[in-house]
Every structure is written in structure tokens, then in C-alpha cells.
N, C-alpha and C positions, 0 to 999 in steps of 0.2 A: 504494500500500500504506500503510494508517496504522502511523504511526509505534508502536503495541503490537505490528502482526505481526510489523514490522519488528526490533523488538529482541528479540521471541520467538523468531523466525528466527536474528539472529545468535548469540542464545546458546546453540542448539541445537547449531550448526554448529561453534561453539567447542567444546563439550564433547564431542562428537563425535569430533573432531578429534585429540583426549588422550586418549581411551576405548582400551586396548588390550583384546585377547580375551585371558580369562582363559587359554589354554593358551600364551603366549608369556610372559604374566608369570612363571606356572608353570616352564615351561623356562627362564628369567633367575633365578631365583631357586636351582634348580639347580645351574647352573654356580657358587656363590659357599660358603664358608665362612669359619666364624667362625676370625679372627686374633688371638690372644689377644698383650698388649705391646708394640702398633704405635699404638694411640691417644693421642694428644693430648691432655692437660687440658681437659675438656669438649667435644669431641670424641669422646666411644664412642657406638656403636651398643647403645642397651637396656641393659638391666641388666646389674650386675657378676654372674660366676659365684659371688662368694664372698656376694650379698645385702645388700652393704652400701648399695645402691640397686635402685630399681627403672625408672630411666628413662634416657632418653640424656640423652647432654651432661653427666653427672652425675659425669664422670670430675676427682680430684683432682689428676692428677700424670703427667705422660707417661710412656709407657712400662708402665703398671701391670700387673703381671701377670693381673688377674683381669677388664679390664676389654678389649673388644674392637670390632674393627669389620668388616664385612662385604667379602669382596675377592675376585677371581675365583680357582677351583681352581686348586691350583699354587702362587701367590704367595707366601703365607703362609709356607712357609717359606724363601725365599729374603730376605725383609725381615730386616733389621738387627734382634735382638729377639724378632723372630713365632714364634707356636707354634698348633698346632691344639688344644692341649690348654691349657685355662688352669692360674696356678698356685697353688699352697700357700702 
């Protein structure tokens, strides 16, 4: 086999490999909601509720109320802090 099919082949086989079907993503994404006051200074998932950013990582201050990260159903409020609703 020359050495192009060869690495065509493996990088098929890689990506392949990671490829989930979209209805399993769908159902993991499901099971999770947003934790609002459990993140970490740079550390949140996406943007803050209150707009003072629009991306992750972007978190100033642990703990913030408006800023959150993603956690399986249920948890949220059992963490130290978490709320499913962010705050004021």
C-alpha cells in the first residue's frame, strides 16, 4: 500500500473512531443543566446570563452568580452555591 493510502486510511479510521450519532449526543446533552455559582474564575461554560460576556472561560471571580457550567440533572443543587436559576 503507498504510503498516501496509507495515511488516508488511518485518518479515516481515527475520525471515525470519535464520530458519535447524533441521537446519543442529543440524549447527553439532555441529561445536563445549567449551574449557575459553581464556576471557577475562567472556568464557565459560554456566556454570562447577565451579558457581560459572550464566551467561556471568561469568568472573573469564583463563585459568580450569573456565570455557569454545564452538570448532570440533579446536581446542581446539591453543590455548595448552585442554583438552576442565575442571579440578580
Amino acid at each position: 500500500m503507498k504510503k498516501v493510502n496509507l495515511a488516508s486510511f488511518l485518518a479515516i479510521a481515527v475520525a471515525t473512531t470519535f464520530m458519535l450519532p447524533s441521537d446519543v449526543i442529543a440524549n447527553k446533552i439532555k441529561d445536563l443543566e445549567k449551574c449557575y455559582g459553581v464556576a471557577k474564575a475562567g472556568k464557565n461554560d459560554c456566556a454570562s446570563s447577565n451579558g457581560t460576556h459572550s464566551c467561556a472561560a471568561r469568568a472573573k471571580k469564583d463563585g459568580d452568580k450569573n456565570e455557569w457550567l454545564l452538570v448532570p440533572k440533579g446536581l446542581c443543587n446539591k453543590l455548595v452555591g448552585g442554583s438552576t436559576v442565575p442571579g440578580k
